[in-house]
FIZA-112619 format. One record per residue: x, y, z of N, C-alpha, C in turn; residue in one letter. Coordinates in pm, whole numbers. Example, Ala and Ser with C-alpha at 12.3 -4.5 7.8 and 13.67 -1.06 7.14 Angstrom:
REM FIZA-112619
nx/ny/nz/cax/cay/caz/cx/cy/cz/residuo
1319/-569/780/1230/-450/780/1320/-330/780/A .
1285/-225/708/1367/-106/714/1290/3/787/S .
//
This chain:
REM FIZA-112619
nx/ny/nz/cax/cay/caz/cx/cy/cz/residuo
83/-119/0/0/0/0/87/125/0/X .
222/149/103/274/233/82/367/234/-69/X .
380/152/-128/472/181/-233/362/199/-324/X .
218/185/-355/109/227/-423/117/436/-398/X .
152/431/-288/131/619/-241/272/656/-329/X .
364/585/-299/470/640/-333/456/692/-491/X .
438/584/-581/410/632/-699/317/688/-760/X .
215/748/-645/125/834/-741/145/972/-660/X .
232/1000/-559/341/1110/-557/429/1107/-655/X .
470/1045/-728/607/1053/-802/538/1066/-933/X .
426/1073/-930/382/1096/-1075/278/1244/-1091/X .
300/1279/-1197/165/1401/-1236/54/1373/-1312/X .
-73/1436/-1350/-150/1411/-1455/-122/1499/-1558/X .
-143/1455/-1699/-120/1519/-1789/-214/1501/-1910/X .
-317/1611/-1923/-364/1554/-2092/-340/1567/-2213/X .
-375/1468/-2275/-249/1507/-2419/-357/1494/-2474/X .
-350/1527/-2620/-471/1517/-2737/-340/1431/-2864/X .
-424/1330/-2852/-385/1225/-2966/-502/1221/-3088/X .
-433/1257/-3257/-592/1229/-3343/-694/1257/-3293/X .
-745/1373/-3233/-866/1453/-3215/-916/1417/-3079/X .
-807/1323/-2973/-864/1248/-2895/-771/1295/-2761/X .
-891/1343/-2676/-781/1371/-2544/-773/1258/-2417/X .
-642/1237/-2383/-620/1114/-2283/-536/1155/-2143/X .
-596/1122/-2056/-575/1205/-1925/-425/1075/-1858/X .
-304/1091/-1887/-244/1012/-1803/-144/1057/-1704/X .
-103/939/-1600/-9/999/-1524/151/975/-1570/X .
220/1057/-1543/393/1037/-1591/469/1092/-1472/X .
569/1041/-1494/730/1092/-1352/739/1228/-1497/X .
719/1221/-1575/765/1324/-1696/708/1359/-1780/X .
566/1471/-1758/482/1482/-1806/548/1595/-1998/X .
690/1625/-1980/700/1670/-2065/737/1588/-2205/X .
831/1446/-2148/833/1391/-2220/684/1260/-2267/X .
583/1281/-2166/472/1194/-2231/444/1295/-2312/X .
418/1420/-2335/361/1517/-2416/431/1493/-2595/X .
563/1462/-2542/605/1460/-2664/656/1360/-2737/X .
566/1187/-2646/554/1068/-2708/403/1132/-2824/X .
330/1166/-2768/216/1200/-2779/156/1277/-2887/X .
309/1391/-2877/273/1460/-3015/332/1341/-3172/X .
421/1276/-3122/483/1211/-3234/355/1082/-3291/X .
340/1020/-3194/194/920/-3185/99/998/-3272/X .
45/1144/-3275/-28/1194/-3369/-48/1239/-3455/X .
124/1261/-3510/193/1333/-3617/182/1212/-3679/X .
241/1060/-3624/221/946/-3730/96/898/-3795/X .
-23/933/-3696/-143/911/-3721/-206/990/-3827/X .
-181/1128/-3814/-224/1237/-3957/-116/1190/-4019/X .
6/1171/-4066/48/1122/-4163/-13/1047/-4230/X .
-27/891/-4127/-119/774/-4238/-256/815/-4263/X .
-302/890/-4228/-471/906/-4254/-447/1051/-4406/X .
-355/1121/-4396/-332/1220/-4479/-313/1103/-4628/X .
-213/1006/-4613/-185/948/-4718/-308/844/-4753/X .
-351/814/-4694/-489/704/-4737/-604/786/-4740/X .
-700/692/-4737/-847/727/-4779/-892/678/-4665/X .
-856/588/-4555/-962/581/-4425/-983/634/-4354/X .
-1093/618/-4223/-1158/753/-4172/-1143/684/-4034/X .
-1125/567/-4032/-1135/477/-3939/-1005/513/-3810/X .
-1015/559/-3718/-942/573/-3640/-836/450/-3558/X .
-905/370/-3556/-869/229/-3553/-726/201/-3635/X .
-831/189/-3708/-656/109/-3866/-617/228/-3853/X .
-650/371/-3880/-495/467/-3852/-400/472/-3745/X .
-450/405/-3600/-385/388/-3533/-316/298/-3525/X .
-344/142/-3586/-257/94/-3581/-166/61/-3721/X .
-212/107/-3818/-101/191/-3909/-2/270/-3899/X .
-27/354/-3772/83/429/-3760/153/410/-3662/X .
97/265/-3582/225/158/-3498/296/94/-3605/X .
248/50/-3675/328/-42/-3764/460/26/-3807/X .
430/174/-3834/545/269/-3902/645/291/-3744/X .
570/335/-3665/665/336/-3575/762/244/-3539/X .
691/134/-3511/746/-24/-3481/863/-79/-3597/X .
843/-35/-3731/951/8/-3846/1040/73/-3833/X .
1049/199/-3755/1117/309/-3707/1238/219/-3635/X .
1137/145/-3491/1181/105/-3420/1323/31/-3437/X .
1272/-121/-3502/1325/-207/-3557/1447/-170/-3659/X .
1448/-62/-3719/1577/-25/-3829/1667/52/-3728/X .
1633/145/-3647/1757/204/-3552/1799/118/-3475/X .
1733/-6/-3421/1793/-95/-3333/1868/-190/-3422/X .
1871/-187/-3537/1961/-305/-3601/2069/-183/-3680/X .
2037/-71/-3628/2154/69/-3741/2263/7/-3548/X .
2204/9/-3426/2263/69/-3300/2331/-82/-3275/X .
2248/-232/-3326/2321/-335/-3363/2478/-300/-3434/X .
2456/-285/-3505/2608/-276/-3643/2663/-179/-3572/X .
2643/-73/-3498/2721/57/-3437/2852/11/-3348/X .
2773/-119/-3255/2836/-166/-3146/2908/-259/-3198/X .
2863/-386/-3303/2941/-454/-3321/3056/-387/-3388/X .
3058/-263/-3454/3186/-205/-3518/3305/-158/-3431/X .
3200/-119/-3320/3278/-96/-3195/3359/-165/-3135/X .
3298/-292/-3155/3304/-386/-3027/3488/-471/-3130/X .
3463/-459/-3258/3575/-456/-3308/3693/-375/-3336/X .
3688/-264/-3344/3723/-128/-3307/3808/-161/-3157/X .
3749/-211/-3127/3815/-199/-2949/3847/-368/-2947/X .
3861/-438/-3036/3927/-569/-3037/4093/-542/-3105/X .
4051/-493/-3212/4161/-477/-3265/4298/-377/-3178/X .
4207/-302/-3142/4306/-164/-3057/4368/-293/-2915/X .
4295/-320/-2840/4339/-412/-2754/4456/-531/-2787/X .
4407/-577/-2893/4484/-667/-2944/4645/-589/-3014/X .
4635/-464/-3032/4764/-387/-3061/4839/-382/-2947/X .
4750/-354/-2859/4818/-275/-2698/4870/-456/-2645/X .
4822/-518/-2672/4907/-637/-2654/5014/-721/-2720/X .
5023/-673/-2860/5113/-677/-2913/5246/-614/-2911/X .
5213/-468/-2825/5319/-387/-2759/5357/-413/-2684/X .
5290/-479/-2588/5351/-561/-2436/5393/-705/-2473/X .
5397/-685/-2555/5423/-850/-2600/5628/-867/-2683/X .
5569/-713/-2772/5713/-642/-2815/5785/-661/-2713/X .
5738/-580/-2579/5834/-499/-2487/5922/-574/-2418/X .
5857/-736/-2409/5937/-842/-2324/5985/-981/-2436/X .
5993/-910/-2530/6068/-1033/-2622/6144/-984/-2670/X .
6271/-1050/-2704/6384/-1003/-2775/6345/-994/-2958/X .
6472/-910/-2984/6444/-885/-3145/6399/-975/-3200/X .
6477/-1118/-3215/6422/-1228/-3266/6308/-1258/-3277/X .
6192/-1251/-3167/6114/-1275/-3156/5993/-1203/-3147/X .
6015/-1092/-3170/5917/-936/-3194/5822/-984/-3344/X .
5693/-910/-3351/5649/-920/-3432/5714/-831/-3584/X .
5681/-887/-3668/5759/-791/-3772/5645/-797/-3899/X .
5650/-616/-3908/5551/-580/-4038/5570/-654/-4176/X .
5645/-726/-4194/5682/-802/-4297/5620/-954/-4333/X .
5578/-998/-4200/5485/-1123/-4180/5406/-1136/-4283/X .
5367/-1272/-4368/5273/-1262/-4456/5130/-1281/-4367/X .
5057/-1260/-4442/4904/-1250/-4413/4829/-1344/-4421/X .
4725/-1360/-4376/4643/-1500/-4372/4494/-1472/-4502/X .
4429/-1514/-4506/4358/-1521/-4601/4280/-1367/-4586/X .
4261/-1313/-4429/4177/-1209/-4432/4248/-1056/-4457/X .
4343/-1056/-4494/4477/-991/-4501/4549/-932/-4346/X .
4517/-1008/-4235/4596/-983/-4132/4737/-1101/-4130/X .
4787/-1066/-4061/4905/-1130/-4023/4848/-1239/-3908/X .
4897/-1370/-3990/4819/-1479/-3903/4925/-1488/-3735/X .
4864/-1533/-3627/4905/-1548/-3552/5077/-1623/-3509/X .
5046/-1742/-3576/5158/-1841/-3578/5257/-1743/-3617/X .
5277/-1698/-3723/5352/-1627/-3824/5436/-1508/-3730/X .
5337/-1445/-3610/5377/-1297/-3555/5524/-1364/-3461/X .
5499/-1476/-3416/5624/-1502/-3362/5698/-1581/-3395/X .
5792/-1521/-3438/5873/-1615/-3497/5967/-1697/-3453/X .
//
């Protein structure tokens, strides 16, 4: 019961008008529900601007579908971001160990830019020490 009080202190009311339609809710952030809210209705006159239905219904969930599209392509753009990263920071690591790797081996046995390459054009492992 007390953690029921707690969160309806921690929250405000706010009404937003969605597609001609006003909806009374509560948020910790009534500025950012305002401006789920405006986007939710900007997608909605979009799809109803481009079609012929009147139906509030299918425009609404027409203009989940676009969102949910939205959704799905930045999370597979923020996929590829990280995995570039995540190689990005393999490779760099894998340098910084190749330097500590320099630092305690004699000449002989140092890696050398001259190494041939393996099929992916890196310098295959076996090869770095010679």
């Amino acid at each position: 019961m007390a953690d029921n009080l707690e969160i309806r202190r921690a929250t405000t009311s706010v009404s937003v008008d969605i597609y001609d339609q006003t909806y009374h809710l509560r948020a910790h952030d009534p500025a950012y529900i305002e401006k789920l809210a405006a986007t939710v209705d900007s997608k909605m006159r979009a799809v109803s601007a481009s079609g012929t239905t009147v139906d509030s219904l299918r425009v609404a969930v027409l203009a989940a579908l676009n969102i949910a599209d939205e959704l799905l392509r930045l999370q597979e753009q923020n996929r590829q971001l990280h995995a570039s990263e995540s190689q990005s920071t393999l490779r760099s690591r894998a340098m910084s160990l190749s330097g500590l790797l320099d630092s305690v081996l004699d000449d002989e046995h140092r890696y050398h830019a001259s190494v041939p390459a393996d099929v992916h054009g890196e310098p295959s492992l076996a090869n770095q020490l010679r």
